[in-house]
C-alpha positions in Angstrom: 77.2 60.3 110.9 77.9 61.9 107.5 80.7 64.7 107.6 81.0 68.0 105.5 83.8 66.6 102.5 86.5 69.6 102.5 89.2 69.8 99.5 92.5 69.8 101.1 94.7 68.8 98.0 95.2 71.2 95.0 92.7 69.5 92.3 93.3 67.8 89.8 92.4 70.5 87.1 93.4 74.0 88.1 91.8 77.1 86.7 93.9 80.4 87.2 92.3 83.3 89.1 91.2 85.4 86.3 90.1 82.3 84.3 92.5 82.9 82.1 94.2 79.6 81.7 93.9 76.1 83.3 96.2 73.3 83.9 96.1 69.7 84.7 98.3 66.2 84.3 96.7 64.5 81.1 97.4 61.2 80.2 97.1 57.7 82.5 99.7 55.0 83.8 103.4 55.8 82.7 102.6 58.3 80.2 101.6 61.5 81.9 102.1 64.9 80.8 101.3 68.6 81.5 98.4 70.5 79.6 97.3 73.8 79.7 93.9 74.8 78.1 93.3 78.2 77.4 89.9 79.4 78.5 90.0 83.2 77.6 89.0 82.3 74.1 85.7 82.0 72.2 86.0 78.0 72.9 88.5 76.5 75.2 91.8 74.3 73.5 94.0 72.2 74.9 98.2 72.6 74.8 100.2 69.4 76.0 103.5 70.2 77.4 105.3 66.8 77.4 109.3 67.1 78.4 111.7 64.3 77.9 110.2 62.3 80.9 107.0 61.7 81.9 105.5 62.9 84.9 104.7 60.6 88.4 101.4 60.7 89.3 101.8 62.8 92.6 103.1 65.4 90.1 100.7 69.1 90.1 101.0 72.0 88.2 99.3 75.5 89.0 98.6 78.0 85.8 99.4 81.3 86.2 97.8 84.1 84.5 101.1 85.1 81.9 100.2 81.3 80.2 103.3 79.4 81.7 102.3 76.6 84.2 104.4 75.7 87.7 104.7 71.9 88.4 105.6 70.8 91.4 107.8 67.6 91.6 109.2 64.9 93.7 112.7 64.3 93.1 114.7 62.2 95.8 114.0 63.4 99.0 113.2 67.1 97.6 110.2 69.1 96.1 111.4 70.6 93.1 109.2 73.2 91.4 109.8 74.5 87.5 107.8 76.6 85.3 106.6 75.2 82.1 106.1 76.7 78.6 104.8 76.2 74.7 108.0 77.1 72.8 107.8 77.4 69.1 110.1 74.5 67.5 108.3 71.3 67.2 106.9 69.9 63.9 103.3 70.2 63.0 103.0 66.5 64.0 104.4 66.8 67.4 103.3 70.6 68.2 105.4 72.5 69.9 108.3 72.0 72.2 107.9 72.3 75.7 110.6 74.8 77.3 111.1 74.5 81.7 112.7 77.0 83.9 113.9 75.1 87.2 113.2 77.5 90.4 114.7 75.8 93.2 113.5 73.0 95.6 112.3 72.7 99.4 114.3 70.4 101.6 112.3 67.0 103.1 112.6 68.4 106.5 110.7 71.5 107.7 111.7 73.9 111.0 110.7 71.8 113.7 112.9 68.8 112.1 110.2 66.9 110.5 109.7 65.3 107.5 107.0 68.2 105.6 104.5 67.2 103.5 104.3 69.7 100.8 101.5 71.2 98.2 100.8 73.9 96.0 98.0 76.7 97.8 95.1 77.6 94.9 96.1 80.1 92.7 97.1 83.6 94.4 94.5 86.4 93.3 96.8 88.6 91.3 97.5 85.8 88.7 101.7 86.2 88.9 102.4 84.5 92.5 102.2 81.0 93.4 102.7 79.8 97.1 103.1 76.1 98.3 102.5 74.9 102.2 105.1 72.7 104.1 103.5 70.6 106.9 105.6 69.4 109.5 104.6 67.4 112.5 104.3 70.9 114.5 105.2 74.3 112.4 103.9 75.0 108.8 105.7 76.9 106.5 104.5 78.8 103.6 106.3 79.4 100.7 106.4 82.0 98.2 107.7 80.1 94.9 106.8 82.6 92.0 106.2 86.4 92.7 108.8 87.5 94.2 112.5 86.9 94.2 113.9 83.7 91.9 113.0 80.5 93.8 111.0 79.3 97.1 110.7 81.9 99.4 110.1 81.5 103.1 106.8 84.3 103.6 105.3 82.0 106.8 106.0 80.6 109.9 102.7 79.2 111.3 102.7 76.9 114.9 100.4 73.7 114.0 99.7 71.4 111.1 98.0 73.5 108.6 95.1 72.2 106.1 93.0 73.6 103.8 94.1 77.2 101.8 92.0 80.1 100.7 92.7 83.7 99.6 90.4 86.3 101.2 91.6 89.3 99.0 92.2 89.9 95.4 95.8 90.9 96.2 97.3 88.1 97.1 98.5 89.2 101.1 95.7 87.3 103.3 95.6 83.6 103.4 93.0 81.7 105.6 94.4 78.0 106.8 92.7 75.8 108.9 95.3 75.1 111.6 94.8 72.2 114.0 96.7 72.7 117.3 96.1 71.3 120.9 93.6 69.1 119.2 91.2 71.5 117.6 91.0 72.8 114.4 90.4 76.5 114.0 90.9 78.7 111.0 93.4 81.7 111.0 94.2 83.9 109.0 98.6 84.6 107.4 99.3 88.1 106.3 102.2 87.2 104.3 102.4 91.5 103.9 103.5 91.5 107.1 106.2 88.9 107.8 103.3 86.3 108.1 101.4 87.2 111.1 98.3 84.8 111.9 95.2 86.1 113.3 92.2 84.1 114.5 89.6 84.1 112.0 86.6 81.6 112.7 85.6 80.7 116.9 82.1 79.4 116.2 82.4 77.7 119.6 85.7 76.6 121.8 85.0 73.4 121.2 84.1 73.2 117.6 86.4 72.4 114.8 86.2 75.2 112.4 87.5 75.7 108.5 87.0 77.8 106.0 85.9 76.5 102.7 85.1 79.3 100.3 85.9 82.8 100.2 84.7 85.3 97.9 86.3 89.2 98.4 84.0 91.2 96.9 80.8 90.6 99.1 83.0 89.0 102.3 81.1 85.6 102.0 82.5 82.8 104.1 81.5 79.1 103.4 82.4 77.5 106.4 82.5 73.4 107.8 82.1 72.9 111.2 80.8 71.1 114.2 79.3 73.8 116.7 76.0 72.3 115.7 76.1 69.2 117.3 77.1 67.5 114.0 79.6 68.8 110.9 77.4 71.3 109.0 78.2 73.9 106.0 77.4 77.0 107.0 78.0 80.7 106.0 79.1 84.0 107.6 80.3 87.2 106.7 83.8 88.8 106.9 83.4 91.4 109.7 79.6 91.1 110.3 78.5 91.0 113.7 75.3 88.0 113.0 76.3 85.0 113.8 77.2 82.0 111.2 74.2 80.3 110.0 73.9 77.1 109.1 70.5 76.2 106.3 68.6 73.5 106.9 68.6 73.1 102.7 72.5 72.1 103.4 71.9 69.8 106.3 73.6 66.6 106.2 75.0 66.9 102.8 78.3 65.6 102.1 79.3 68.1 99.3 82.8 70.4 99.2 82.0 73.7 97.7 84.2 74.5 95.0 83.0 78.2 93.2 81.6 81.6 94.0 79.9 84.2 92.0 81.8 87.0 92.5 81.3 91.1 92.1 78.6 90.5 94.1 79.9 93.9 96.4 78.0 93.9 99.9 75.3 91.3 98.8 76.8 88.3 100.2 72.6 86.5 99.9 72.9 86.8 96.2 76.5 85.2 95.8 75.9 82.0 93.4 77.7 78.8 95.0 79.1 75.7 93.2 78.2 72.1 95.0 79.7 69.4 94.2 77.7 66.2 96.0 78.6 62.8 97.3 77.1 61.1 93.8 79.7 63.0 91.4 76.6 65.7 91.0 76.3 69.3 90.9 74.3 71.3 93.1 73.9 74.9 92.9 72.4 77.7 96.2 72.4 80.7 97.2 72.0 81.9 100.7 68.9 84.0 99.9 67.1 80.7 98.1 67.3 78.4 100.9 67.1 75.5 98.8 70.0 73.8 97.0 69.0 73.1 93.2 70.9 69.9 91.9 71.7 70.2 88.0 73.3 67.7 86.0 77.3 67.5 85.9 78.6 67.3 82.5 79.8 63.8 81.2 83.8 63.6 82.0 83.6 66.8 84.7 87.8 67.3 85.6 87.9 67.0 89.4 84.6 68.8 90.4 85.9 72.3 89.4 84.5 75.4 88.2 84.4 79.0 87.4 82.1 81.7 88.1 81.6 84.5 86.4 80.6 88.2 87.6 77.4 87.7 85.5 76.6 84.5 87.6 77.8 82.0 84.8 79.3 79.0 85.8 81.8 77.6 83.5 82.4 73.6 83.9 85.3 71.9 82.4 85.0 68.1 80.9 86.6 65.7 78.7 86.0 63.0 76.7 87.0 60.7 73.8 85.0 63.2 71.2 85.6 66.5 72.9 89.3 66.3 74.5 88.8 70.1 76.1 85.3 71.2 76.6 83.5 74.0 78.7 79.7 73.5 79.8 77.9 77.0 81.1 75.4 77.6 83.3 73.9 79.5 85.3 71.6 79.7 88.4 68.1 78.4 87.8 65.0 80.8 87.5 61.8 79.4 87.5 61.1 78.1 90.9 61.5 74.5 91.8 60.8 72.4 94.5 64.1 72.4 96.8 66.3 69.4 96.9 66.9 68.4 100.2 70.5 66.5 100.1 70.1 64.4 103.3 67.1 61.5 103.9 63.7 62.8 105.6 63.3 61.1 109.2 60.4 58.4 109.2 57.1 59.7 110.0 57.2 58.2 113.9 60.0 60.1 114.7 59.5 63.5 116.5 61.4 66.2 115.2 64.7 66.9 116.7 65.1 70.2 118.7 68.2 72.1 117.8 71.2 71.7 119.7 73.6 74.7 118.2 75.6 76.8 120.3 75.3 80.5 119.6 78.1 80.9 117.3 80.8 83.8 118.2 80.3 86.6 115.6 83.1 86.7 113.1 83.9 90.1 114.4 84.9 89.4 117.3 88.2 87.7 115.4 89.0 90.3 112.8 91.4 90.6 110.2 93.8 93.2 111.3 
């Protein structure tokens, strides 16, 4: 049975919000370093921030929209987090020093007395906070680490080992996790403006395991992974619509994580452009209106299957290679028609088609946001 791939790590290359900056850990084996490209430019460049001692490879780092990047460290038993910056000694030879502002650390053991497993959330909306999740064995705690006061912040208490992470405004107050508790996975929704009180979001069906991809504000898009049809399907809804989710045929049995949404796209949530990336390493590009998933060429040296798009329904691409060290492929959403792509075999000719078994999905309003 092939499953629905869902991110549940901060990737490897990180693009800010605003797509202002980007951040990643360069380098291989013992010599690792920070490096923040700069993608508000007319071409994207590269800006290593090496300190002292290289960086483990279970090291991330987050950019924020002001330039500086947060890394997020292992030390002893502790998760220690610092904000890096270009300062401007150095020698031309060398470029320029890197400069680190310790915050604070999180302890190995979260409320319920568990050893926590702890990473950074995607980029807050308003480009100045960043937030990391604690998982424990039965609480999960977010944490506010830039933002706010100096150092981690406790913002959430959530009952149930938390996955997943994605911001459903453009302020930074309503996170969507997908929490799994008494065995089921259901996503819920943390308003850390209001001392972190969760909300059901998605109930497709009581039995189904339900998470929430993809987000986009704007137009209330949802991109959603879930079992309620008889098998673990992408599928998409809107925020406070009363249709069900649906779940295209185009997208059936692919094993692809969405990664990018068009936004601006204000209550036309069928024209929102979304970002693929497949099983293969390829790119696939849809939109719910098309009902057909266009696959596209990746770029050669594509960091981590991530991407950016634009309100103008441009989809920036970031690679590198051995010629270009920080490059930017654009895109966009093909025109002429094509015939769709269908990501998942054809049954053999003997076989009858297979009636669907999906459950009427529970609108998404009937689990609002408050």
């Amino acid at each position: 049975m092939t499953v629905c791939a869902i991110a549940t790590t901060t990737a490897p290359f990180t693009i800010a919000a605003d797509g202002s900056y980007a951040a990643r850990l360069a380098g291989d084996g013992e010599a690792r370093y920070p490096e923040r490209w700069t993608l508000a430019g007319p071409e994207p460049y590269a800006v290593p921030l090496p300190l002292a001692q290289p960086e483990e490879a279970d090291s991330e780092v987050l950019p924020l929209a002001d330039g500086r990047v947060l890394i997020h460290r292992r030390v002893a038993e502790r998760h220690a987090f610092a904000l890096l910056y270009p300062t401007g000694g150095g020698s031309a030879a060398s470029g320029p020093r890197t400069g680190e502002l310790p915050l604070g650390a999180v302890g190995p053991e979260g409320e319920d007395g568990t050893e926590v497993r702890v990473r950074l959330l995607p980029p807050s909306p308003d480009g100045r906070g960043a937030f990391a999740l604690a998982v424990g064995a039965r609480v999960s705690t977010v944490w506010r680490i830039t933002g706010g006061g100096f150092g981690p912040e406790r913002v959430a208490l959530v009952p149930g080992r938390c996955s997943g992470g994605v911001w459903l405004d453009r302020t930074g107050r309503l996170l969507a996790l997908d929490r799994e508790l008494d065995g089921r996975t259901k996503a819920v929704a943390v308003d850390l403006g209001r001392g972190g009180e969760v909300t059901a979001l998605l109930q497709i069906a009581e039995a189904s395991d339900d998470r929430l991809l993809l987000a986009d504000p704007d137009s209330g898009l949802l991109l959603i992974g879930s079992d309620a049809p008889g098998e673990p399907r992408i599928g998409w809804g809107v925020l406070g619509s009363s249709l069900p989710v649906r779940f295209p045929e185009c997208l059936r049995g692919a094993v692809a994580t969405p990664f990018a949404v068009q936004p601006g796209q204000a209550l036309m949530p069928e024209t929102c452009a979304v970002a693929l990336r497949l099983e293969d390493g390829g790119l696939g590009l849809w939109r719910p209106a098309d009902r057909r998933v266009f696959r596209l060429p990746a770029p050669v040296g594509w960091l981590g299957g991530t991407g950016l798009w634009t309100r103008e329904g441009r989809l920036h691409l970031p690679y590198a290679t051995a010629d270009v060290p920080c490059g930017l492929m654009t895109l966009g959403m093909p025109s002429a028609p094509t015939p769709p792509v269908r990501l998942d075999p054809p049954p053999p000719p003997s076989a009858p088609p297979a009636a669907p078994a999906a459950p009427r999905p529970i609108p998404l309003q009937q689990a609002p946001l408050r």
